[in-house]
C-alpha positions in Angstrom: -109.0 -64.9 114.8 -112.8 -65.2 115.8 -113.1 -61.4 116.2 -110.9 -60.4 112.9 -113.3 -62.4 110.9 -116.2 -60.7 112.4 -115.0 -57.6 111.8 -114.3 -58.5 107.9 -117.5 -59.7 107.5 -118.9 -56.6 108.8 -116.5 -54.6 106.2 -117.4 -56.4 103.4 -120.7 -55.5 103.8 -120.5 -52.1 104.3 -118.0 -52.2 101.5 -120.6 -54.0 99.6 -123.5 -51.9 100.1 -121.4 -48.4 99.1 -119.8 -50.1 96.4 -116.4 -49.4 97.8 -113.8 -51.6 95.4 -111.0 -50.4 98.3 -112.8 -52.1 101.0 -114.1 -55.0 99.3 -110.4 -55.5 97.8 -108.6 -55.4 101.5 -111.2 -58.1 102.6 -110.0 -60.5 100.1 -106.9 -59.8 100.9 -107.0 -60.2 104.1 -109.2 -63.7 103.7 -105.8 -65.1 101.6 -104.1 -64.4 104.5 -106.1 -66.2 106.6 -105.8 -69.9 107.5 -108.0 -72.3 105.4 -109.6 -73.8 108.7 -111.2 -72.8 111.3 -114.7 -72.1 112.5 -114.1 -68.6 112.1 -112.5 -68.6 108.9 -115.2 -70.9 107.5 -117.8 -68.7 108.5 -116.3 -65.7 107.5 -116.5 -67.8 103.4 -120.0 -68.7 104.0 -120.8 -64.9 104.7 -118.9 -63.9 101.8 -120.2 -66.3 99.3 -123.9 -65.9 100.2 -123.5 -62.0 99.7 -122.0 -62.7 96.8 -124.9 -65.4 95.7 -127.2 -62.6 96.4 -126.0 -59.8 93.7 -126.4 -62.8 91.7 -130.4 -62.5 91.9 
């Protein structure tokens, strides 16, 4: 679990920064697979939401 959530957040940045939709879309789907806690999984939503908070800016 620990090492698929690194690995997604490592996608969804590089998804992020070329503005791949495919990539970005597969993360979240992956994320609705996963379980809704767990250290891993928790982490993996902070990462998300503060890359998110920061195209906000």
């Amino acid at each position: 679990m620990d090492e698929a959530c690194n690995l997604a957040r490592e996608a969804i940045k590089v998804g992020h920064k070329y503005g791949s939709e495919r990539i970005t879309t597969n993360v979240r789907l992956l994320r609705n697979e996963l379980p809704r806690k767990s250290v891993a999984v928790t982490e993996f939503d902070e990462a998300l939401s503060a890359l998110y908070s920061q195209e906000e800016r």
